[in-house]
PAROVO-996763 format. One record per residue: x, y, z of N, C-alpha, C in turn. Coordinates in steps of 0.02 Angstrom, whole numbers, padded with zeros to 5 digits, always signed. Atoms other than C-alpha are relative to their C-alpha. Example, Ala and Ser with C-alpha at 12.3 -4.5 7.8 and 13.67 -1.06 7.14 Angstrom:
2
+00045-00059+00000+00615-00225+00390+00045+00060+00000;-00042-00059-00003+00684-00053+00357-00039+00055+00037;
This chain:
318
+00041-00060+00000+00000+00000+00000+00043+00063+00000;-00054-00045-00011+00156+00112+00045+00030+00008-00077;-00072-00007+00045+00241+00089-00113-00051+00033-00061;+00058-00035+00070+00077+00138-00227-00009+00082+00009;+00018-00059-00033+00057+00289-00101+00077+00048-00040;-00065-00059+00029+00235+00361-00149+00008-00012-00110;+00003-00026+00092+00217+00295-00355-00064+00063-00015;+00058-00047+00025+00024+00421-00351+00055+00053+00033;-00002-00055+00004+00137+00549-00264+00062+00027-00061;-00077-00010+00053+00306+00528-00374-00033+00025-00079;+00040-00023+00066+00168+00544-00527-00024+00053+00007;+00028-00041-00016+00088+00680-00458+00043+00065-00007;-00077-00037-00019+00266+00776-00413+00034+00014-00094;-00014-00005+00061+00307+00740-00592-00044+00028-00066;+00074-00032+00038+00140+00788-00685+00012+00072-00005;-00011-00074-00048+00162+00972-00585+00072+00002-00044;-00059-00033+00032+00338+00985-00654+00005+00004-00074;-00024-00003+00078+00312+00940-00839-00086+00064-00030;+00043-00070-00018+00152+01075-00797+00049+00059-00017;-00027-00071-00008+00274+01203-00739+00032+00008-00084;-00026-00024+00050+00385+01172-00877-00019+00023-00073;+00039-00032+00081+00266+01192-01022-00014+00066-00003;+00028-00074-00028+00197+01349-00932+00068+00054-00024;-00058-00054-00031+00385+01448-00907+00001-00009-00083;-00010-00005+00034+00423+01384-01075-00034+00033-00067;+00073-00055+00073+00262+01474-01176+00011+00078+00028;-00004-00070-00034+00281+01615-01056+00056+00056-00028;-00086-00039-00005+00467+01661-01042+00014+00036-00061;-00023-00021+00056+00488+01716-01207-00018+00054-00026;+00015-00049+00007+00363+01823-01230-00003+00057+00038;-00026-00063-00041+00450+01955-01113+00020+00031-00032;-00040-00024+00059+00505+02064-01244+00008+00069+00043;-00020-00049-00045+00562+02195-01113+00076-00035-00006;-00053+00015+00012+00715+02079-01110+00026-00025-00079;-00008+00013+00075+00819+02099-01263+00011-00048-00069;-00019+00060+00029+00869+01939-01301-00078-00029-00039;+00061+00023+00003+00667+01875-01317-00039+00056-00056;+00035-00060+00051+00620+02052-01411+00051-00024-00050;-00035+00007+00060+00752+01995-01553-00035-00049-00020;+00043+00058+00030+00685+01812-01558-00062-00001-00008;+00057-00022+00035+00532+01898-01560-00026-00025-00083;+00016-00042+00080+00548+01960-01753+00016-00081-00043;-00004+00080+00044+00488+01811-01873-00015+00040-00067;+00009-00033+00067+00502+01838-02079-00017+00064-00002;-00012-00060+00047+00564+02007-02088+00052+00006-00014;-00054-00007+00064+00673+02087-02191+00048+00058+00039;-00036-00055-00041+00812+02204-02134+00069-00007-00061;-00036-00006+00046+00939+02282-02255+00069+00007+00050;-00063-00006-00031+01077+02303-02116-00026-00020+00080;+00008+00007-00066+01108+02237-01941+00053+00000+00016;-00061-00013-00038+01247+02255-01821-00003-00062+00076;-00010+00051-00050+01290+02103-01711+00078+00020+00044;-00039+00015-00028+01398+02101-01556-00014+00006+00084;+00029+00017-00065+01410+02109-01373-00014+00103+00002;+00035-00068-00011+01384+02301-01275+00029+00057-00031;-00019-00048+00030+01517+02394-01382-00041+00012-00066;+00014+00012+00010+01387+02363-01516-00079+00012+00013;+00066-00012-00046+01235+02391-01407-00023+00074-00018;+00003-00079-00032+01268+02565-01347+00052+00033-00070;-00035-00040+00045+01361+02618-01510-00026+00008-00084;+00025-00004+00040+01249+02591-01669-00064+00045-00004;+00050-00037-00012+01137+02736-01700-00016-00014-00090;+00043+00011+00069+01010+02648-01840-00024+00069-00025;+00035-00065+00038+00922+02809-01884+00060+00016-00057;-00066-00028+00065+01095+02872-01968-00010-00051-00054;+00019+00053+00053+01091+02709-02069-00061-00009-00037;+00061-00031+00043+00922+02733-02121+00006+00035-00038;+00010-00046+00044+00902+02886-02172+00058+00000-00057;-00062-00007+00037+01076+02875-02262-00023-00051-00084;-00005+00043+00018+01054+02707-02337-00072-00007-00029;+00051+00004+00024+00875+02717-02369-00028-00081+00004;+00026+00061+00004+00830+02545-02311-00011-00041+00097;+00023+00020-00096+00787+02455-02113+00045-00042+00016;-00058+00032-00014+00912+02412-01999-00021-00013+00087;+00040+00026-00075+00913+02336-01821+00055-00012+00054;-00078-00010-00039+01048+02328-01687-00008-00092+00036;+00016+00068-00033+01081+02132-01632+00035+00004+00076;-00036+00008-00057+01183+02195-01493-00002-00023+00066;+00004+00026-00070+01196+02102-01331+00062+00002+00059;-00054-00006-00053+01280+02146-01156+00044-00050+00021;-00037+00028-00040+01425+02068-01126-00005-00096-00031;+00018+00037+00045+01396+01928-01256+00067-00023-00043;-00041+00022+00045+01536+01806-01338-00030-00027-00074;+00016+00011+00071+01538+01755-01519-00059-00084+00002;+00042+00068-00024+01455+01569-01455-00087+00037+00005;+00070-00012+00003+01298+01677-01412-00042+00050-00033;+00015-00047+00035+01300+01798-01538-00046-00063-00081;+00019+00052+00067+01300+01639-01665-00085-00038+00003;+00049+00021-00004+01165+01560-01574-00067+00043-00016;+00073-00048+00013+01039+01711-01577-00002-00008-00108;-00004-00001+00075+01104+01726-01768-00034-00063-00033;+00023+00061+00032+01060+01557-01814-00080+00009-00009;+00064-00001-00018+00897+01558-01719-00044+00058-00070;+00046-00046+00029+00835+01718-01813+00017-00010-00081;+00008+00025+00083+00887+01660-01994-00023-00068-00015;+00022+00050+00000+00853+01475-01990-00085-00005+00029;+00057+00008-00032+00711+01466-01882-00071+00033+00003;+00034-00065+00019+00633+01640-01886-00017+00005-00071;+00014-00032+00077+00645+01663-02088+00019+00073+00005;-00009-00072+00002+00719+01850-02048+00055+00002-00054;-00027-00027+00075+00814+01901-02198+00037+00059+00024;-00048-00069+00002+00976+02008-02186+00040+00018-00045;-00025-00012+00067+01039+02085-02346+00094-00007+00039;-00069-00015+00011+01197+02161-02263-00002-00022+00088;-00016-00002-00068+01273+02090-02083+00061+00031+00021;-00067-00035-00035+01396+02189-01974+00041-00012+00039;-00032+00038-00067+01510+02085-01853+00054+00042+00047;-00073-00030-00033+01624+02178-01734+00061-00035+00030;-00060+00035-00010+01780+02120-01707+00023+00021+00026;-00058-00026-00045+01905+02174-01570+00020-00048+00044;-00040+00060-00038+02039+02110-01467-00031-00013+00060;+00044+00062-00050+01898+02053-01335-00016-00018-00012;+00028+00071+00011+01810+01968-01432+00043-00043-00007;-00034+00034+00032+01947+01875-01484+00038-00049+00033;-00024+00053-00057+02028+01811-01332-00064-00049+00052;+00047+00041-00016+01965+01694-01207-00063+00030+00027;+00073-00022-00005+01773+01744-01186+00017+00006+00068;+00001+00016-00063+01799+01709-00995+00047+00061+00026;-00037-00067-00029+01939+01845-00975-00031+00067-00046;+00020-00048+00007+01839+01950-01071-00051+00036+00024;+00063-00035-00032+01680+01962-01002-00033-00036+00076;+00004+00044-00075+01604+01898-00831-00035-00047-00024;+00044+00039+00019+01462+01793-00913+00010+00001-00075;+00000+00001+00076+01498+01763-01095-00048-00019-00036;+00042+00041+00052+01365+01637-01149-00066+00001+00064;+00049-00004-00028+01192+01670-01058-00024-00050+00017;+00052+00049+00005+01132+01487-01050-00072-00008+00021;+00056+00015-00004+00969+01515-00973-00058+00049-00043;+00046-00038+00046+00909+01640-01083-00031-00043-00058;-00001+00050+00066+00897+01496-01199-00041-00080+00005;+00038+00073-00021+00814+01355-01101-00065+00010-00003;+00071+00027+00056+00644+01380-01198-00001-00018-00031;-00006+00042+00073+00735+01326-01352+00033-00069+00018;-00071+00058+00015+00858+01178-01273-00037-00050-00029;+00019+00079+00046+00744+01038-01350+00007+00009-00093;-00033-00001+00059+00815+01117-01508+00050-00043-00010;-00047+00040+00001+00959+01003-01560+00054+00048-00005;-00076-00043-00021+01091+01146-01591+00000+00046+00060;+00001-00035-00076+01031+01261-01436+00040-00055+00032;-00034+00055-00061+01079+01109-01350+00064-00014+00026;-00082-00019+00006+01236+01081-01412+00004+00047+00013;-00022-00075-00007+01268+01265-01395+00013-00020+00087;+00003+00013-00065+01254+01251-01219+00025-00041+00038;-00039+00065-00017+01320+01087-01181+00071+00043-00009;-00056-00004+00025+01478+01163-01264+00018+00084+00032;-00022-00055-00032+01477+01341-01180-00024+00034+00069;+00010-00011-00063+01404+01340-01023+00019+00009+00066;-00033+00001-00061+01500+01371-00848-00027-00074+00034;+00049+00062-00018+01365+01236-00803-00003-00064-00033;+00033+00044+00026+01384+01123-00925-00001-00074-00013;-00007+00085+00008+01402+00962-00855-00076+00002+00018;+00078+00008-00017+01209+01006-00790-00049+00001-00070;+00051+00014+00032+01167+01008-00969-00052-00019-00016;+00041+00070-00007+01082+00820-00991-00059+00041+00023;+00042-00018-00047+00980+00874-00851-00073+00038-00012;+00038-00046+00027+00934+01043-00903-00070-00031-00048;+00057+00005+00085+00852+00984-01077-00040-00080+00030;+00023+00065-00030+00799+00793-00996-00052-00002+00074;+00059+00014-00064+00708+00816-00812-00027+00080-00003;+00048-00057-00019+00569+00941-00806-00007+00052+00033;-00007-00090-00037+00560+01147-00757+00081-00026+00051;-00013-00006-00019+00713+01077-00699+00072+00070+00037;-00039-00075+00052+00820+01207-00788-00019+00063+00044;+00040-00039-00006+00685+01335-00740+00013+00015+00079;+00012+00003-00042+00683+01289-00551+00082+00050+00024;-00063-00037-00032+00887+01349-00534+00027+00044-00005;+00023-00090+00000+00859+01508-00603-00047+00020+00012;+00061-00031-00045+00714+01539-00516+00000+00060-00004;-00006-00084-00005+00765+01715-00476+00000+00044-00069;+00009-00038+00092+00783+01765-00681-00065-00023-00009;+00041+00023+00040+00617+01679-00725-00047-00008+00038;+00066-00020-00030+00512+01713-00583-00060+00053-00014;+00025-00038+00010+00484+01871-00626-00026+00020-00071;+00032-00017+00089+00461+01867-00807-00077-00047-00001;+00071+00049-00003+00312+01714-00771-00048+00049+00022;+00055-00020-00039+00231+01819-00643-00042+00075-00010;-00002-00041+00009+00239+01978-00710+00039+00017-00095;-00008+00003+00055+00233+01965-00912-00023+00061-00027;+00008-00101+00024+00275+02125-01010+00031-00003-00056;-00019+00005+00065+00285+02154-01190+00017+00081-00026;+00000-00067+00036+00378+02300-01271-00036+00037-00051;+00024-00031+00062+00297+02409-01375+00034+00037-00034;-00060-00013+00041+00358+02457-01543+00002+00079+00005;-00021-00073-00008+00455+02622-01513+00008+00034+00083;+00010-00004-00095+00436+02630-01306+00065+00015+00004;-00084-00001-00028+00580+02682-01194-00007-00066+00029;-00001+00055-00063+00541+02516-01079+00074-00030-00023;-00062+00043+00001+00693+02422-01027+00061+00045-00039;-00036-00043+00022+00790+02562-01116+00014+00011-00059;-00021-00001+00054+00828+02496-01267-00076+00038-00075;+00047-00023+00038+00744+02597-01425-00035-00041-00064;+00017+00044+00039+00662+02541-01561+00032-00051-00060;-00058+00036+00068+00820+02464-01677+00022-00029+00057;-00023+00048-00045+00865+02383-01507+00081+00045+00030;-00071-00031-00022+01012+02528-01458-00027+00013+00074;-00001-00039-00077+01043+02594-01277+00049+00030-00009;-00026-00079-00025+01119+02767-01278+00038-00006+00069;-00036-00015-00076+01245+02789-01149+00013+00075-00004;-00006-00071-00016+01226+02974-01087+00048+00022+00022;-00056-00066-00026+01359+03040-00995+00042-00029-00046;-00060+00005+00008+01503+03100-01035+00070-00023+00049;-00045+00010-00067+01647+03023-00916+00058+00056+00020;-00038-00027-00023+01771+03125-00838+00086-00011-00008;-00077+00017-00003+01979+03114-00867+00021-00036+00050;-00053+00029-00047+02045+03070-00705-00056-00082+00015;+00013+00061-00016+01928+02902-00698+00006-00036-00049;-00013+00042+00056+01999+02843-00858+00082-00042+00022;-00082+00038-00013+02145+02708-00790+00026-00011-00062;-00020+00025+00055+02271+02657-00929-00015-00079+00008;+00015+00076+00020+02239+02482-01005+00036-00005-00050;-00065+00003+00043+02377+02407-01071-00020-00076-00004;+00020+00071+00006+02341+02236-01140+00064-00065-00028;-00059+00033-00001+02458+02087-01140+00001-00069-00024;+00022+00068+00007+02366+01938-01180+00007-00016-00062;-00008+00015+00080+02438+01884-01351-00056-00055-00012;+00040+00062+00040+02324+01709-01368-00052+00010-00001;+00074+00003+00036+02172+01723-01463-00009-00060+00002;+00009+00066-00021+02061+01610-01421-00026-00048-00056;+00021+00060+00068+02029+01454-01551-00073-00016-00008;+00067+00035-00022+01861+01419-01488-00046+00038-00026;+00041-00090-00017+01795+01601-01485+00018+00010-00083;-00011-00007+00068+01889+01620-01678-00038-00037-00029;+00047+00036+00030+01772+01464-01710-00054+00029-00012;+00062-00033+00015+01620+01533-01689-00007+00050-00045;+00009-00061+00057+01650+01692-01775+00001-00019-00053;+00004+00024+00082+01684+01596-01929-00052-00048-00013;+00055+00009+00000+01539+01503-01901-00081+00033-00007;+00029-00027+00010+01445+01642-01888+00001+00039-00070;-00011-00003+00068+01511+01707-02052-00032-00029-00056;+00004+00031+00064+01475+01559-02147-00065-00009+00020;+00085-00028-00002+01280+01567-02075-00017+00043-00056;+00046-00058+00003+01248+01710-02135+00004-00025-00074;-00026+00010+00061+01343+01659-02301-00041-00045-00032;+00056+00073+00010+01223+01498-02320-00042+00049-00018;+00083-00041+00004+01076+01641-02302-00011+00041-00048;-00011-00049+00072+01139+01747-02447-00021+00060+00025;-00027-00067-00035+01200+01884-02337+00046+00015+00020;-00067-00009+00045+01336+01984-02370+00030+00007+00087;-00035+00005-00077+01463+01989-02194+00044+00076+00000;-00026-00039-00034+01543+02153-02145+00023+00009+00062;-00014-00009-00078+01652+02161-02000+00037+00093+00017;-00019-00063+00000+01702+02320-01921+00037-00005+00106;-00026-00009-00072+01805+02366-01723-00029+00075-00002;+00005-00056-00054+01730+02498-01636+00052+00050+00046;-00056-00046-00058+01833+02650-01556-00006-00012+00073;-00025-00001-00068+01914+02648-01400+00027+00078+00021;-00042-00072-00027+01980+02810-01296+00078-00041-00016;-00063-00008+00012+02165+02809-01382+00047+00004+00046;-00055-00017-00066+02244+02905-01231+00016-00047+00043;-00022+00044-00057+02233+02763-01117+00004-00080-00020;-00015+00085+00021+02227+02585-01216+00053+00008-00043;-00069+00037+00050+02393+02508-01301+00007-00082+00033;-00009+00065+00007+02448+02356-01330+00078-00035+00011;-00047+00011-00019+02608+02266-01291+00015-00041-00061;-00005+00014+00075+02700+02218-01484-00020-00076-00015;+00019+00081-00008+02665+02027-01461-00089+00009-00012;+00081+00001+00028+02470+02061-01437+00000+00019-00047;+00023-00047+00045+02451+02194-01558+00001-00060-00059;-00008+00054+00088+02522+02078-01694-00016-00070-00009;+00032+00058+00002+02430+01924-01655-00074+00020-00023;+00047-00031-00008+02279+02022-01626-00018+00017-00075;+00006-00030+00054+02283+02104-01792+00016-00049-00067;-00014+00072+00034+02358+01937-01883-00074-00034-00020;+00073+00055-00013+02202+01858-01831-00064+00036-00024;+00063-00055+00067+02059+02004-01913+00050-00037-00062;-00011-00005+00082+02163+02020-02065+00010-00097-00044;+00015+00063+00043+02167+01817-02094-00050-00038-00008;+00054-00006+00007+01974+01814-02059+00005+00026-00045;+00025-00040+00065+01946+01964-02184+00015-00041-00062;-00021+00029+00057+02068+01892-02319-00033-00079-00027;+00034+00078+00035+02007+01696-02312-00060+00022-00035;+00073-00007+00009+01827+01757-02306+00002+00029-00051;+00016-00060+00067+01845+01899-02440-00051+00049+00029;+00058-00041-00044+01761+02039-02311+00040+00069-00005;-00033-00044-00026+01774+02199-02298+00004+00021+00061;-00002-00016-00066+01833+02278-02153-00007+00077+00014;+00012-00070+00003+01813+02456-02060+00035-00001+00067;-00021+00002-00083+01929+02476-01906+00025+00071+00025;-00009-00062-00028+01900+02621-01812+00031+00022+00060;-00017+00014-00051+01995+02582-01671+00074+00080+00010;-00042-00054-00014+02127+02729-01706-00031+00067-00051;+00066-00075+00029+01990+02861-01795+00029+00043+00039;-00012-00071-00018+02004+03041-01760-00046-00025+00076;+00036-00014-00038+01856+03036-01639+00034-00057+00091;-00051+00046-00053+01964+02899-01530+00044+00038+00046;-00055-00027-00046+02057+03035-01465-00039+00057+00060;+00043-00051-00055+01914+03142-01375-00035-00027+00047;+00047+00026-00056+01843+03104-01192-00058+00019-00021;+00084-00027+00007+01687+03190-01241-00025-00056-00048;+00048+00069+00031+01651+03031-01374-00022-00050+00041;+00013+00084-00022+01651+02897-01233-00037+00011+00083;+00021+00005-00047+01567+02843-01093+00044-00023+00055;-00074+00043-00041+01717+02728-01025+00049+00002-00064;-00054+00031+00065+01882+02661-01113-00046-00005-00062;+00012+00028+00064+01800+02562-01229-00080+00032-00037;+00062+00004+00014+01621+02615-01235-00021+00086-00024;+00023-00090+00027+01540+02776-01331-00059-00006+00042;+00067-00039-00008+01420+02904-01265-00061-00007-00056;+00036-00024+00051+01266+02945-01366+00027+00067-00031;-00039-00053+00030+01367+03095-01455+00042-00036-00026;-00039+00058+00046+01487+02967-01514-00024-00060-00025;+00031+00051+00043+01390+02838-01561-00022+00037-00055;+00010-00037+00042+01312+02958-01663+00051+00023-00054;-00058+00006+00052+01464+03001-01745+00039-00044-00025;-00035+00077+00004+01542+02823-01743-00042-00001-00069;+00040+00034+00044+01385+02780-01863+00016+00048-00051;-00023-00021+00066+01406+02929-01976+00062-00020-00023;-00078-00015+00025+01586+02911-01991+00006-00094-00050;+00006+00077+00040+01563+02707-02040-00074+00010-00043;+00044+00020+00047+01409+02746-02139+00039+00031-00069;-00041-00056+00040+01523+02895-02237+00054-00048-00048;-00040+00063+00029+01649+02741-02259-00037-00043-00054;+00030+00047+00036+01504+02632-02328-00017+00028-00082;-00004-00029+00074+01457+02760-02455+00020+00004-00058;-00064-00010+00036+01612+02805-02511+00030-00076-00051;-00010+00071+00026+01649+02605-02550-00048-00013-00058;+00073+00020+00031+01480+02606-02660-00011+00050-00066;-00003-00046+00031+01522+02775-02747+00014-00030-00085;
């Protein structure tokens, strides 16, 4: 009698969890307050330019310039703090899966992306932003293969909300409290091409020098990017990579990086046949008033970042 009593509750216990997980998994997504979920939003459309990368990328593409310039719709893929592993995955997702159509893609390239994801950023590869799709077969892999977590893969994608249950704290609040951006809103900050404006201007004396030393680019992190390349390339869309300015005065490089660093773009560009745009020593590289930090532009420099690479694009087209 004991042993039937714990199989009705073990069924019961289990019923409730493959409940929750259907629930989080219809839900979660449609939070389009968070940016990741407002991109995988957008199914079969069309976009004549997009700009993929992590927050230099974010906070530095001002679509309107590209518009109006270019005369055609553009969209910012940028994500905070984001390695090439989860730049590929959103990429995939929204051309394979989605049907979104991108004439021209924009990849940024710099010497963080390039080294190991882990010394570049604190969280490189988001994995739970992604556990609505893991019963995808490449999410999966993805994840399996870049996760801090990912001997809990199995798990994740195999026992029920169990995924769900250990980020609790990210996915409580999106269940309980479901909120959809509207097109053109400030919510969540980002505008309607998906940018966030960084306002101030920073100050001199809180700019430390950054002197970088780490010659090895990472193999893993170079994978993806050329993975992501040859996506887009399958989709019959053309690849543009471009580096983003840095404040000049305070970043250098030590001759070993520099020339690995720069080895490693120019034998991407050349295999691929890409053009490139590296603005990393531009005029505007030399004024505090363009940036927010080191690496990151204000809105006044983003603004000019985009003319100055749309001015480039022109000019190439003339």
């Amino acid at each position: 009698m004991r042993s039937v009593q714990v199989a009705i509750f073990v069924c019961l216990i289990l019923t409730l969890m493959i409940i929750l997980d259907h629930t989080f998994t219809q839900i979660v997504p449609t939070n389009t307050v968070v940016k990741n979920y407002w991109l995988l939003s957008k199914k079969k459309e069309s976009y004549d330019m997009a700009f993929i990368g992590p927050s230099r990328v974010l906070h530095s593409i001002d679509c309107e310039v590209f518009e109006q310039r270019h005369k055609g719709k553009a969209i910012n893929l940028g994500l905070s703090g984001v390695g090439y592993a989860e730049q590929y995955l959103v990429l995939r997702r929204l051309l394979e899966e989605n049907e979104v159509k991108i004439k021209q893609l924009f990849i940024e390239v710099s010497y963080y992306n390039l080294i190991d994801p882990d010394s570049a950023f604190s969280y490189p590869f988001h994995e739970y932003y992604y556990f609505p799709y893991i019963q995808t077969d490449y999410v999966y892999e993805l994840i399996k293969d870049n996760s801090k977590k990912r001997y809990k893969s199995w798990a994740w994608k195999n026992i029920p909300f169990m995924r769900y249950a250990e980020y609790n704290s990210n996915f409580r609040p999106l269940v309980l409290f479901t909120s959809t951006l509207r097109e053109g809103s400030g919510d969540s900050e980002f505008d309607k091409y998906g940018t966030i404006y960084l306002n101030e201007a920073s100050k001199e004396e809180v700019f430390k020098p950054h002197y970088y030393t780490n010659s090895e680019m990472n193999e893993k992190t170079i994978l993806y990017l050329e993975k992501m390349i040859a996506l887009a390339k399958r989709n019959s869309t053309e690849v543009i990579l471009f580096t983003s300015p840095v404040y000049s005065k305070v970043v250098s490089f030590d001759k070993k990086t520099l020339l690995n660093y720069k080895n490693t773009v120019n034998r991407i560009v050349s295999e691929n046949k890409l053009e490139y745009y590296d603005f990393e020593h531009h005029v505007l590289c030399d004024s505090i008033a363009n940036f927010y930090d080191v690496t990151h532009l204000n809105k006044r420099g983003a603004i000019m970042f985009s003319q100055n690479l749309s001015d480039s694009l022109l000019a190439i087209n003339e």
